[in-house]
VEXDREN-2710 file (C-alpha; in Angstrom, 1 decimal):
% VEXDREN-2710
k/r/px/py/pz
1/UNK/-219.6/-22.3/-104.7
2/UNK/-216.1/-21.7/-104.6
3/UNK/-213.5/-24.2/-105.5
4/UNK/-210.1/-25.1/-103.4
5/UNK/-207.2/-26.0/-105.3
6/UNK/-205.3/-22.9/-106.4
7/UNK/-201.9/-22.0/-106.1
8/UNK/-199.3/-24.0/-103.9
9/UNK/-199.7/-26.1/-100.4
10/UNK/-200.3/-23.9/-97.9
11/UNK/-198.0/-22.5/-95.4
12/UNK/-199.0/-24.0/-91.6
13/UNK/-197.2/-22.6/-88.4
14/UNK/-195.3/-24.4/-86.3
15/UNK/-196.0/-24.6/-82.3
16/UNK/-191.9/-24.7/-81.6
17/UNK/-190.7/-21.8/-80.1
18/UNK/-189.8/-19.0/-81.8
19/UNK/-186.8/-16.4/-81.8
20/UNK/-189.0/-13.5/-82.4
21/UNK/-191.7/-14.4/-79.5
22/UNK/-193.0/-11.9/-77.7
23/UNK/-193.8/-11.9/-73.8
24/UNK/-196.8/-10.7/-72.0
25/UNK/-197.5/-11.4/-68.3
26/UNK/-200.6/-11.5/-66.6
27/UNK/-201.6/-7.8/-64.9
28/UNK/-204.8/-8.0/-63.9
29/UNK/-207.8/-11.0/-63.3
30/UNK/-211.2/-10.3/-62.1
31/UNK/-214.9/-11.8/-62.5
32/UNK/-217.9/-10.0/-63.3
33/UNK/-220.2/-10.8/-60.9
34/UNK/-221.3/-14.6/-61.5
35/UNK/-222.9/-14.4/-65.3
36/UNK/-221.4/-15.6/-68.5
37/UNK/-219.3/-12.7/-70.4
38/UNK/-219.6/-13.1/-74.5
39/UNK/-217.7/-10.1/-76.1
40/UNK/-214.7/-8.0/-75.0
41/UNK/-213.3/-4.9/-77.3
42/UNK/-210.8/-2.5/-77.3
43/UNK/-211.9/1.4/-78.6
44/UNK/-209.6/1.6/-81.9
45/UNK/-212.1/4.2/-83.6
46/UNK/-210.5/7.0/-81.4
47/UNK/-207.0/7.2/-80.5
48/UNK/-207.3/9.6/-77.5
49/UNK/-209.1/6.2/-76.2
50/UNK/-206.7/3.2/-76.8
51/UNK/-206.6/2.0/-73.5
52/UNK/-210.5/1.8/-73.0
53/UNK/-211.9/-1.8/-73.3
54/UNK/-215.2/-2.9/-72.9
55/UNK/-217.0/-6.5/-72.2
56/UNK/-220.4/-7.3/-72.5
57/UNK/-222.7/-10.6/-70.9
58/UNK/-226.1/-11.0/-69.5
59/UNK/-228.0/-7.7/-69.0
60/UNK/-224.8/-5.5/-68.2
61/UNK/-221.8/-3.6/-70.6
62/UNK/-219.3/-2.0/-68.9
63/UNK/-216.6/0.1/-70.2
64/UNK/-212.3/-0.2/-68.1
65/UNK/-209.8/1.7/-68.6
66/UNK/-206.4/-0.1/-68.6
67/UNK/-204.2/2.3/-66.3
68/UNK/-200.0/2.1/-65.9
69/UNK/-198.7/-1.0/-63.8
70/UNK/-202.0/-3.5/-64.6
71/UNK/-204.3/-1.9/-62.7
72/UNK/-208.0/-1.8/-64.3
73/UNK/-210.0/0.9/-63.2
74/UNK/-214.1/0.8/-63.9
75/UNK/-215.6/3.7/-66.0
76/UNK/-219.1/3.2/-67.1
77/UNK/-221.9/0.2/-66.7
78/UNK/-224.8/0.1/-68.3
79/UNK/-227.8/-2.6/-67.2
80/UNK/-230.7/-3.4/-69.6
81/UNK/-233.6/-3.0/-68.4
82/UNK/-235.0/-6.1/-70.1
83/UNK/-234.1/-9.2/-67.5
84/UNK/-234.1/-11.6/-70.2
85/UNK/-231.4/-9.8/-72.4
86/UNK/-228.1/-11.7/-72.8
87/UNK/-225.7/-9.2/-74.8
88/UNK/-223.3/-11.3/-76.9
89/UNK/-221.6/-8.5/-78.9
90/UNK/-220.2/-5.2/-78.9
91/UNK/-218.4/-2.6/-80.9
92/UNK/-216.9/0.9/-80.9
93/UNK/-218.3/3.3/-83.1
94/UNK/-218.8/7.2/-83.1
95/UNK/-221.5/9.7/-84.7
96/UNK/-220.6/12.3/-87.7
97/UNK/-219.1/14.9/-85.0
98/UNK/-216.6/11.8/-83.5
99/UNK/-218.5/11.4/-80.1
100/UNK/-217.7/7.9/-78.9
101/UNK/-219.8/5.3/-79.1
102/UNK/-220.4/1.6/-78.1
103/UNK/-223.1/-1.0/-79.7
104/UNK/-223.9/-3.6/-78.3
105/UNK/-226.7/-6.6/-78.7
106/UNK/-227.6/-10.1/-77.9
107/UNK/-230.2/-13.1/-77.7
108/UNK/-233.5/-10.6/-77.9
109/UNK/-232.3/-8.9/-81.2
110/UNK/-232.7/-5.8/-80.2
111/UNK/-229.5/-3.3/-80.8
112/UNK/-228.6/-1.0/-77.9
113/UNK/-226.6/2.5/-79.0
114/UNK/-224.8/3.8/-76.0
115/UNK/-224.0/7.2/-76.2
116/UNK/-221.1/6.8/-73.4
117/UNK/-219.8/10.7/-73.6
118/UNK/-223.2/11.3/-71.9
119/UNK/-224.1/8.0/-70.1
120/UNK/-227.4/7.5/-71.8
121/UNK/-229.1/5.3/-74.7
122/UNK/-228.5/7.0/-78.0
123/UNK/-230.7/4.5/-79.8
124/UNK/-232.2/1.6/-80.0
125/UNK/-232.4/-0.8/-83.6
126/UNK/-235.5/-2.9/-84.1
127/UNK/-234.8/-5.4/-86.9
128/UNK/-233.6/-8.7/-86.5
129/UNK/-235.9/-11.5/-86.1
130/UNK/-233.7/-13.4/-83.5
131/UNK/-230.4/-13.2/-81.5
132/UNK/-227.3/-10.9/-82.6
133/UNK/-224.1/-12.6/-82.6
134/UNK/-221.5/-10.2/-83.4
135/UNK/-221.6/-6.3/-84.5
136/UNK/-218.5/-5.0/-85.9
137/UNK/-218.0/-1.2/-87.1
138/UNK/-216.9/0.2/-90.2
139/UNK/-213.0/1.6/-89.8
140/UNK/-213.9/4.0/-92.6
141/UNK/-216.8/5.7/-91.5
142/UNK/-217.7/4.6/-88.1
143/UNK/-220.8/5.8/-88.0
144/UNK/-221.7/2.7/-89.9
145/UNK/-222.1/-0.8/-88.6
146/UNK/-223.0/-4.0/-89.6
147/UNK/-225.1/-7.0/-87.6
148/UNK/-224.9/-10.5/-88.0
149/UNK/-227.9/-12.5/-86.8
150/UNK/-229.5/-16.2/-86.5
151/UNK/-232.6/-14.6/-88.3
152/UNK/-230.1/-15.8/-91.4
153/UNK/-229.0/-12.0/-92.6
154/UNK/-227.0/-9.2/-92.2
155/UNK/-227.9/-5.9/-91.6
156/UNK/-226.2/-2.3/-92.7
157/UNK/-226.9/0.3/-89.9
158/UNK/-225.9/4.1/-89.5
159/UNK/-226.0/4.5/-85.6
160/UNK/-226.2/8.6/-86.4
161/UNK/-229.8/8.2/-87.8
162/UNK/-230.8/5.0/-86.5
163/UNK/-231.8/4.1/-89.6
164/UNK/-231.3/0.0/-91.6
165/UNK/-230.0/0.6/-94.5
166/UNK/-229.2/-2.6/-96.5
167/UNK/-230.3/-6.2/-95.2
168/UNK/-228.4/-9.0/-97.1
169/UNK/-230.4/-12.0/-97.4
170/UNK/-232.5/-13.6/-99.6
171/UNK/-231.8/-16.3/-102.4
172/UNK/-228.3/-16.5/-102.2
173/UNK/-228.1/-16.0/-98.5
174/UNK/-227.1/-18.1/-95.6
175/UNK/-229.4/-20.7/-95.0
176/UNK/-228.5/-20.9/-91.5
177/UNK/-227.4/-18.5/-88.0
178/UNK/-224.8/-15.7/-89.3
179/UNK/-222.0/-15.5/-86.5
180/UNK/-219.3/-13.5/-88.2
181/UNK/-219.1/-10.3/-90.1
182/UNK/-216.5/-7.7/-91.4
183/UNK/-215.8/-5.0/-93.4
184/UNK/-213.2/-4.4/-96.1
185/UNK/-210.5/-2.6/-94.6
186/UNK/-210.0/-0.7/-97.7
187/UNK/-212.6/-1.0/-100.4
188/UNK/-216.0/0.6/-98.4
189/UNK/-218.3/-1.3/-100.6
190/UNK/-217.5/-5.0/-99.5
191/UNK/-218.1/-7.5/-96.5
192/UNK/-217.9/-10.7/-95.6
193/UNK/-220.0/-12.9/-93.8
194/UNK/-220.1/-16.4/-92.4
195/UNK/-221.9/-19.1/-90.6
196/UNK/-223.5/-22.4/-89.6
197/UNK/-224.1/-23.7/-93.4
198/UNK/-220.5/-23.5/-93.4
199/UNK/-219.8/-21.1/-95.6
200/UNK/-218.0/-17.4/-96.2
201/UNK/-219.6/-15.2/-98.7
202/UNK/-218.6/-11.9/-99.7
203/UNK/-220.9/-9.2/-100.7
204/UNK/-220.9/-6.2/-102.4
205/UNK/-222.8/-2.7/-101.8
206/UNK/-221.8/-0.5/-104.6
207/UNK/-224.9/-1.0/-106.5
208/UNK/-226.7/-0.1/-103.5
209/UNK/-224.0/2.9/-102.1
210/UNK/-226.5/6.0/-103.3
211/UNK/-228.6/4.3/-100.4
212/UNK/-226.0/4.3/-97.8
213/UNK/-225.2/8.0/-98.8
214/UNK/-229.3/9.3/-98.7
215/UNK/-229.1/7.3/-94.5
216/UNK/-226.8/10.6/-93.5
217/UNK/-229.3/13.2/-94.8
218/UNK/-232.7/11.3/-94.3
219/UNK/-234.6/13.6/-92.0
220/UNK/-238.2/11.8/-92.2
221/UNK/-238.7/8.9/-90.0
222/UNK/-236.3/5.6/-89.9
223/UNK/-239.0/3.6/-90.5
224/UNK/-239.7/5.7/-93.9
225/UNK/-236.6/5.3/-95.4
226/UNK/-236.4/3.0/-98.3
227/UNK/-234.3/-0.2/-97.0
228/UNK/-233.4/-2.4/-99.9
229/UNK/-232.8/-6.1/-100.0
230/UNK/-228.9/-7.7/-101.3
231/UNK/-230.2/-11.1/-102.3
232/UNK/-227.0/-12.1/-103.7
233/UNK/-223.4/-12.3/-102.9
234/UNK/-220.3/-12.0/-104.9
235/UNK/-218.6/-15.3/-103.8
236/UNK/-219.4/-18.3/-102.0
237/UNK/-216.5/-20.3/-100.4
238/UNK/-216.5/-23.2/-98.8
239/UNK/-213.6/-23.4/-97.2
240/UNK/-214.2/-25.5/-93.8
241/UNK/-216.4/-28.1/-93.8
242/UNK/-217.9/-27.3/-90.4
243/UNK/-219.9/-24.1/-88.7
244/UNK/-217.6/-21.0/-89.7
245/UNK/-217.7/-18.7/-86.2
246/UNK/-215.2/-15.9/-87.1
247/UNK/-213.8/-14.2/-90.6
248/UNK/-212.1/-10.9/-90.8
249/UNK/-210.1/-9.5/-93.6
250/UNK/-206.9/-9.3/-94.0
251/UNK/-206.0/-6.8/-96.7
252/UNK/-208.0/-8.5/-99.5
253/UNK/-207.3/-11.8/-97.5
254/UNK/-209.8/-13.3/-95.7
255/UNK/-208.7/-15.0/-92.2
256/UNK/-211.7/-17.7/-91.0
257/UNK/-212.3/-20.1/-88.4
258/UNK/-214.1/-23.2/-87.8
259/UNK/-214.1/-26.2/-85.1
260/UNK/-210.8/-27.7/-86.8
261/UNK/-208.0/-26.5/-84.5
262/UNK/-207.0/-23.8/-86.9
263/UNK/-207.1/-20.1/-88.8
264/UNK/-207.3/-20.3/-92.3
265/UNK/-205.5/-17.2/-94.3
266/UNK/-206.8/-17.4/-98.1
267/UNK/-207.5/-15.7/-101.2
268/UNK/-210.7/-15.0/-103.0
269/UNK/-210.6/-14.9/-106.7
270/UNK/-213.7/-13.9/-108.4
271/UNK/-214.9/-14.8/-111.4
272/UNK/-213.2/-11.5/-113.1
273/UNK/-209.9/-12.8/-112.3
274/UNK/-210.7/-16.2/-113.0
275/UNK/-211.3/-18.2/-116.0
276/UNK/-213.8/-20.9/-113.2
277/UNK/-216.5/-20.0/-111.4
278/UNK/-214.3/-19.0/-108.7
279/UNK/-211.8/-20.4/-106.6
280/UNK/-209.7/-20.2/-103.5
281/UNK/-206.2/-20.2/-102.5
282/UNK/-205.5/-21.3/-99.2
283/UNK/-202.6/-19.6/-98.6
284/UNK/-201.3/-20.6/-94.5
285/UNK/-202.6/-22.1/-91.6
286/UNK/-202.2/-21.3/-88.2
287/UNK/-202.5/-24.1/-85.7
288/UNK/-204.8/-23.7/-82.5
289/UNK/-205.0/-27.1/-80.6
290/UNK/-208.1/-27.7/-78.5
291/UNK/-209.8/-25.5/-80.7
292/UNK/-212.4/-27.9/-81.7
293/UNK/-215.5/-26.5/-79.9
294/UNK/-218.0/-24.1/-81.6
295/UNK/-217.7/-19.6/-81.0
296/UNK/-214.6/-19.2/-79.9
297/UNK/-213.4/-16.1/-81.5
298/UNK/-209.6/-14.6/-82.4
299/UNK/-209.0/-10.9/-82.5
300/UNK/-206.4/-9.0/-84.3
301/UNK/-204.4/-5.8/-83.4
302/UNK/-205.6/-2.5/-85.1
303/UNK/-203.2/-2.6/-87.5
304/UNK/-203.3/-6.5/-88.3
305/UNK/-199.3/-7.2/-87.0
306/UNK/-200.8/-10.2/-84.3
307/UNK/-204.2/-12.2/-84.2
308/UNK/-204.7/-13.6/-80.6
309/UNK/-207.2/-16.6/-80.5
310/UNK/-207.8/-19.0/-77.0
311/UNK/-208.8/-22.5/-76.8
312/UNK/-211.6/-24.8/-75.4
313/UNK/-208.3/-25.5/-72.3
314/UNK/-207.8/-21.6/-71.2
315/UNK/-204.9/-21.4/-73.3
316/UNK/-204.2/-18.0/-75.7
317/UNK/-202.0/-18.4/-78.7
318/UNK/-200.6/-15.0/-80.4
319/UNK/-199.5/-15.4/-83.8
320/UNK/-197.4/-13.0/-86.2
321/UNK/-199.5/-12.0/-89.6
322/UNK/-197.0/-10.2/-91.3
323/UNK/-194.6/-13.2/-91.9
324/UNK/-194.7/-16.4/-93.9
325/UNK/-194.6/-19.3/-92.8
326/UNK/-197.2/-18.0/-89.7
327/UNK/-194.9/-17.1/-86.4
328/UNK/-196.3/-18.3/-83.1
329/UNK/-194.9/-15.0/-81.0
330/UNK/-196.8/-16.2/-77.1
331/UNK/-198.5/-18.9/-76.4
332/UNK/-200.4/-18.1/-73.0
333/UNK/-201.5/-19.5/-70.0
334/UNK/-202.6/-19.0/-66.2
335/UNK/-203.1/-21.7/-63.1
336/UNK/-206.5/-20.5/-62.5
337/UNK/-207.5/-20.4/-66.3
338/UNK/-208.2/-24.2/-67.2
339/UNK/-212.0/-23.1/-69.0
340/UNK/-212.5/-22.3/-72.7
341/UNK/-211.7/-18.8/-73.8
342/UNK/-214.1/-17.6/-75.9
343/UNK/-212.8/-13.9/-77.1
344/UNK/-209.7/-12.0/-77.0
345/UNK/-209.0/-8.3/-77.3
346/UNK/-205.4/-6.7/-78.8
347/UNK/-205.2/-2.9/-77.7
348/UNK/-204.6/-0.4/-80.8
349/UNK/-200.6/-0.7/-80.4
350/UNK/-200.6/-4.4/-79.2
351/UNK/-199.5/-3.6/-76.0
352/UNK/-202.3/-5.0/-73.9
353/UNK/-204.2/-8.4/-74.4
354/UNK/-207.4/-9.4/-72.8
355/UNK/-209.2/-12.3/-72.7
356/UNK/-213.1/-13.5/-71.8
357/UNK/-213.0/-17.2/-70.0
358/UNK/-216.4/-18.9/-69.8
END
């Protein structure tokens, strides 16, 4: 488990106004029929579609297009046809020939594909043993995605060939629900995980890559391919001390969130660069008052300038990334917004913001 106590005190933002803030004012506000919406998305695996957005809740995704002067403008809806589905996630992904995509799952474990250039099903993953509570796609080749579930593992899928590649659980996995996953930006081979044992661990796949390469040529049945088990990861951290509900990377940074009114922004350092058995440096801190209730999610901007994170009170705070000590840059609000927003959305070029309210 890893260790705190590396390095200097940690940078924390301050909630003063700032001379580099940024404005945004409120476009557009509409309600999805009457049922709870869980995950909102901008498309940032094809540029010819940065101003397509999509939000999932209940039995229903549907797909906006954000359009000059605010207005919104419905493209697509898709409605399970299971009653009892309640999607929680989604994510933008593509197949080998860059056809959009959009994934998206939810209590019944069950992964949907949408194939949205043609407005049908492209797939559906059988896997998990419970509820799916967050999908994210890999940058780097977005035919693959990853699934984080309250079964207690995370699974590697390529959405071209349906097929589960790796499943990462086992002895050295969580021992509770998984609500957060990411990949490395960069380096293909890692992700990070976390969840309700309160913990972040970072995995790697390069031992098991020959089997992510054979899922793009396997022409015998998904069911038939040889899925192989990651039983351990390559760090532990326990950085909060309460259920971790979102962690993305940030360069080789690692950004996570609990129930403690904050983002964390620290450093893994393995046991390679580390004479312990591994240690973290928390690095800053980036307040988030009323923050103090359980998945509530922050998003970042494509390329990682803003993170944009809302609060159990309807309140959105925008923060800089690329500047030390953290720069608040908007903190927003609306009259008719007084409930708990649960997810945010930055468009590819941080132009547009969008946020779910429960």
């Amino acid at each position: 488990m890893a260790r705190k106590g590396l390095g200097t005190d940690a940078a924390i933002g301050s909630l003063m106004s700032s001379k580099k803030r940024k404005e945004y004012k409120v476009t557009n506000r509409f309600q999805e029929a009457k049922r709870p919406l869980y995950a909102i998305a901008f498309n940032f695996i094809d540029a010819r579609y940065h101003n397509i957005f999509a939000t999932a809740g209940g039995t229903r995704v549907t797909i906006y297009q954000c359009l000059e002067g605010g207005a919104i403008s419905v493209l697509q809806a898709y409605v399970d046809d299971d009653k009892d589905e309640s999607f929680y996630t989604l994510s933008w992904a593509c197949d080998v020939n860059g056809s959009p995509l959009l994934v998206a799952g939810g209590h019944n474990g069950i992964i949907r594909v949408l194939d949205v250039a043609n407005e049908k099903v492209h797939k559906s993953f059988v896997g998990h043993g419970d509820s799916v509570n967050e999908i994210r796609t890999q940058a780097l080749k977005p035919s693959l995605i990853l699934s984080a579930s309250k079964d207690e593992s995370v699974r590697l899928w390529n959405v071209q060939t349906g097929i589960c590649i790796l499943i990462f659980a086992g002895a050295g996995g969580h021992r509770n629900e998984v609500l957060s996953v990411d990949f490395h930006p960069s380096d293909v081979y890692r992700i990070a995980s976390c969840g309700m044992d309160n913990t972040v661990k970072i995995w790697s796949m390069k031992e098991f890559w020959t089997y992510v390469e054979k899922s793009f040529t396997w022409t015998d049945l998904p069911s038939k391919f040889p899925t192989k088990y990651v039983q351990f990861p390559v760090f532990i951290a326990a950085v909060h001390s309460n259920y971790v509900d979102c962690t993305r990377w940030l360069g080789s940074f690692i950004l996570s969130k609990s129930v403690d009114n904050e983002v964390v922004l620290w450093e893994p350092y393995s046991k390679e660069q580390s004479t312990s058995d591994g240690v973290v440096d928390i690095l800053q801190k980036y307040p988030v008052p009323e923050c103090d209730i359980w998945f509530i999610k922050f998003s970042c901007d494509f390329h990682y300038n803003s993170m944009a994170v809302g609060n159990r009170e309807g309140k959105v705070y925008v923060w800089e990334l690329q500047s030390s000590p953290p720069n608040l840059i908007a903190r927003l609000s609306h009259p008719h917004c007084k409930h708990p927003i649960r997810q945010t959305a930055i468009s590819h070029d941080g132009r547009f913001a969008a946020f779910l309210i429960s």
